[in-house]
C-alpha positions in Angstrom: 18.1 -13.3 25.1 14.5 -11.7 25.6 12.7 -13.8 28.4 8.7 -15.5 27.3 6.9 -12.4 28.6 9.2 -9.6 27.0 8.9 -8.6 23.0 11.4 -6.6 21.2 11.2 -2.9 20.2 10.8 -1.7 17.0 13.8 -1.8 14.8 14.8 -0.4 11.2 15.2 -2.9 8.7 17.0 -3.6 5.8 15.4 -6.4 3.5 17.1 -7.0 -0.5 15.1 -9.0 -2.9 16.2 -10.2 -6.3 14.1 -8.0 -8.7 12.2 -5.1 -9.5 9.5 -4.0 -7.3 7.4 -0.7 -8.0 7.5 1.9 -5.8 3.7 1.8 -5.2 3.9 -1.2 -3.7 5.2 1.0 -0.6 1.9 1.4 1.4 1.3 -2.4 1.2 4.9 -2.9 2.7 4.1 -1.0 5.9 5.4 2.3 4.1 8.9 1.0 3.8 10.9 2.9 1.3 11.4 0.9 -1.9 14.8 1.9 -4.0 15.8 -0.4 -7.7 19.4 -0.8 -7.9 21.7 -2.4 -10.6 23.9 -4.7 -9.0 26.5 -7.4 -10.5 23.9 -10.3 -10.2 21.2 -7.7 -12.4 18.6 -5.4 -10.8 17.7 -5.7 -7.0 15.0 -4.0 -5.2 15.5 -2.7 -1.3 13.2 -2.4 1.3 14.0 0.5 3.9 12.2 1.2 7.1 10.6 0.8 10.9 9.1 -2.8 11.7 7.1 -2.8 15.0 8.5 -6.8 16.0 8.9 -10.3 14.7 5.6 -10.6 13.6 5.4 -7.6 11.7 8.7 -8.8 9.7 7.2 -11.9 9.4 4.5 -10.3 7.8 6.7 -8.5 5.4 8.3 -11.8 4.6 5.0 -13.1 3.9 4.6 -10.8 1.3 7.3 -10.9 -0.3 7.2 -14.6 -0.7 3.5 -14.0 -1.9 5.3 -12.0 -4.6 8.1 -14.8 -5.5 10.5 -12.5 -5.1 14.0 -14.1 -3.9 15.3 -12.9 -0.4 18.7 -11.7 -0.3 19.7 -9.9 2.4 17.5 -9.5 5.8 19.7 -6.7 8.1 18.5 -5.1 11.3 20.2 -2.0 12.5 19.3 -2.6 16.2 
């Protein structure tokens, strides 16, 4: 558990929304990578790439609830 005074490192996330999103929306995302897949629920959009901290993510987050875009998956490869 990080202590008051201590903030995480950068980490690369993983974030799946319900959806299409266009690629040129990648420069707004923090240039994450954007890929459209079919999947069994219909078409899902993922969100690939570096986040500097919590804030940053919830920034991201932010955004995409802007959008009204459905949140499916949140992973961090730590």
């Amino acid at each position: 558990m990080e202590g008051d005074g201590e903030r995480r490192q950068s980490a690369f996330y993983h974030i799946t929304v319900q959806g299409e999103l266009d690629v040129d929306w990648q420069e707004w995302f923090s240039g994450m990578t954007i890929t459209v897949a079919q999947d069994k629920d219909g078409v899902v959009t993922t969100l690939k790439g570096l986040v500097a901290d919590q804030v940053a993510l919830r920034g991201i987050l932010n955004k995409l609830w802007d959008l009204n875009l459905t949140v499916i998956s949140v992973k961090c490869d730590a």
